[in-house]
N, C-alpha and C positions, 0 to 999 in steps of 0.2 A: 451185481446189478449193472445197469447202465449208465454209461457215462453218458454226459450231455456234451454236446459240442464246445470249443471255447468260446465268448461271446466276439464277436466282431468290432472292432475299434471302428468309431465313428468315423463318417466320411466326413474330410473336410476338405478337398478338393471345389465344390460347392463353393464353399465360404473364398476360398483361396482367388477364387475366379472371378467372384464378384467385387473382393476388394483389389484386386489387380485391376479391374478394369476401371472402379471406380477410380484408382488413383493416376490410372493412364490419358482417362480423359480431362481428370484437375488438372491434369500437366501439360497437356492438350491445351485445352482453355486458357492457361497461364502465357503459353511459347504463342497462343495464337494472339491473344490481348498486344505484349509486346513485338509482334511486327506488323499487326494492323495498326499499331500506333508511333511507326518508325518513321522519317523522313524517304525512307528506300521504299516503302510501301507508297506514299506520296507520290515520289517520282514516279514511278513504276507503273502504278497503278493509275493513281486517282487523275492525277495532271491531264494523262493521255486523253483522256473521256471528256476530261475538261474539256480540251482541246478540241476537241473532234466533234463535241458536240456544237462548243461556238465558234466549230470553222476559224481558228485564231489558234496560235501559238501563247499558251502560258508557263512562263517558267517562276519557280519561287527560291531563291537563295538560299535561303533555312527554313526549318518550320519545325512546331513541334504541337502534338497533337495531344492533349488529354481527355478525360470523361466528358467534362461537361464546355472545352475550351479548345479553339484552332489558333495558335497564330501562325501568320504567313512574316516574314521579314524578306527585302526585294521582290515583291510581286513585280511582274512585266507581262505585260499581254498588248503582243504583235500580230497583227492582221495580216492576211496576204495583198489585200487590197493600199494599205499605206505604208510608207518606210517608216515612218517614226514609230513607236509604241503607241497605242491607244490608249492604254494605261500604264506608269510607272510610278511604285510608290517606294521610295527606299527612305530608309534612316528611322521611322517609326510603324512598329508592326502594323498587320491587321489584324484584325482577332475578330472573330466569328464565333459567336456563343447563339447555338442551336437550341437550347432549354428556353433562351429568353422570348426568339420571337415563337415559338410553339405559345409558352406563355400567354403573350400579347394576343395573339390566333384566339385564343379559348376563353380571352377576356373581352375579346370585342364581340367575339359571336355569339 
């Protein structure tokens, strides 16, 4: 009589590729959280915009940025127009919490 063919092993190549990417872009997401929330991302990035935007020079000492929380330690913000600093806050942070005034926003409106 005849023989039947042997059955063919499932493809799992499929599977293989969906969970490789899935896990490439968790890691993604992971390495990108930690350096948009780095002091070098700060510098790098955000300061310059600052800057440029208000035509002023600001620089910040330290800073450390979480979810729901900024703080700046030595903020300075120098103008081209004055020699002294326009602002200089050293010795207690500043801290900037964006949830609170959105908040506030949605409570008065």
């Amino acid at each position: 009589m005849g023989s039947s063919p042997p059955p063919r092993p499932p493809r799992r190549w499929p599977r293989r590729l969906a969970v490789g990417t899935f896990c490439g872009l968790f890691l993604f997401v992971i390495v990108a959280y930690f350096v948009a929330t780095s002091h070098f991302f700060l510098e790098s990035f955000i300061l310059p915009r600052v800057s440029e935007a208000n035509h002023a020079t600001v620089t910040v000492g330290d800073s450390s940025i979480s979810r729901f929380q900024v703080t700046l330690d030595d903020v300075k913000v120098k103008t081209t127009v004055m020699e002294d600093p326009l602002l200089y806050r050293e010795g207690n942070p500043c801290q900037l919490q964006p949830h609170r005034h959105l908040a506030r926003q949605h409570q008065r409106g």
